[in-house]
Residue, then its C-alpha position, 0 to 999 in steps of 0.5 A: x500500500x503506497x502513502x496517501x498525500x498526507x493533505x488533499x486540500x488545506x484551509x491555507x489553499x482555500x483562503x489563498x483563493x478567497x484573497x485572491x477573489x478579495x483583491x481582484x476586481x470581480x466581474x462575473x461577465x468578465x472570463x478572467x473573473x469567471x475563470x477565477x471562480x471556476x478554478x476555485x470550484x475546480x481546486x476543490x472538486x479536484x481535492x475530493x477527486x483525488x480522496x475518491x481516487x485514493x479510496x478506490x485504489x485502496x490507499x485509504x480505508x472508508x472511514x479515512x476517506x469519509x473524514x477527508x471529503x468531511x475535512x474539505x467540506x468544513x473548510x469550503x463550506x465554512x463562512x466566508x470572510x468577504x466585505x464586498x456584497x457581489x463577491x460574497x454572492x458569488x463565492x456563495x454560488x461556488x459554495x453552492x455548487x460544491x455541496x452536491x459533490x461533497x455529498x456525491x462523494x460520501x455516498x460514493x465511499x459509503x456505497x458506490x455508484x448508484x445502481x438503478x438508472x443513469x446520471x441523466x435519470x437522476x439529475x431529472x428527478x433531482x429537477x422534480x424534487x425541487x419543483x416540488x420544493x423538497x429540496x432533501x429529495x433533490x440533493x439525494x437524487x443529484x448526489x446519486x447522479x455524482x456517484x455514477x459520473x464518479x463512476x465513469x458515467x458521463x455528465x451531459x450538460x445539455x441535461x442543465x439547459x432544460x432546466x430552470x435555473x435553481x439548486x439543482x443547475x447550481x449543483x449540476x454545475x458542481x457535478x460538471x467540476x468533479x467530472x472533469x476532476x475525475x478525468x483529470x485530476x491535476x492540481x489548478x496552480x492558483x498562478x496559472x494566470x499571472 
């Protein structure tokens, strides 16, 4: 058994990003600004891609892999320290986003993909559900359709352009991170840019 990374993510990774969201000016239409955001998302999906990696190749037991995607959601999910209001709302809607890959992740390591239907199956009951308005429900379904696309299943975003905006594009958007992540699992460099 070779030694799992000792660290998959930190909250000085995390905070790094929040700093550089501080500094700069955001503009959500702007592709730098987007771009920013989307590698945040990205860093951490890549984190639980890797922690889900690690478990399949028997690196780490369940329980070890169960408390890392825990660490990683407390440090991403935790209050973020932002004065400007549009940079909070957007931090918020990658906050959002990553939810759904958390709780993919977890169901994943604590019992596999999902065995009745397929990403797009679940992601329309996820829709249903929070048309609904029971939004318990719709995580369940769209973390379900995260243990297939970590399984390999592909994610087709023309599935989201259906839907009305809401929970469940945000958390399809977070799925679409964690797809990449699982097909590509190299670390963002938070420099990529300068």
């Amino acid at each position: 058994m070779s030694n799992p990374p000792t660290e998959f993510y930190s909250e000085e990774r995390w905070q790094n990003w929040i700093d550089r969201i501080k500094d700069e000016d955001i503009d959500p239409e702007d592709e730098d600004s987007a771009r920013l955001l989307l590698n945040l998302q990205d860093d951490t999906a890549i984190a639980i891609a890797k922690i889900v990696a690690a478990y399949d190749d028997g690196d780490l037991e369940q329980e070890a892999a169960l408390e890392e995607i825990n660490d990683v959601r407390e440090i991403v999910l935790d209050e973020v320290d932002i004065e400007d209001e549009e940079k909070l709302i957007l931090v918020d809607g990658v906050q959002t986003s990553l939810v759904c890959v958390f709780f993919a992740a977890e169901e994943y390591v604590a019992g596999g993909p999902a065995e009745d239907g397929s990403v797009g199956d679940y992601l329309g009951a996820a829709a249903d559900a929070e048309a609904e308005e029971d939004l318990d429900a719709a995580l369940g379904y769209a973390a379900q359709a995260g243990t297939l696309i970590i399984d390999g299943e592909e994610l087709d975003m023309g599935v989201a352009e259906d839907l009305e905006y809401g929970l469940v594009t945000e958390w399809i958007n977070g799925l679409d991170s964690l797809q990449s992540a699982m097909s590509d699992p190299e670390v963002v460099e938070e420099d990529d840019e300068d």
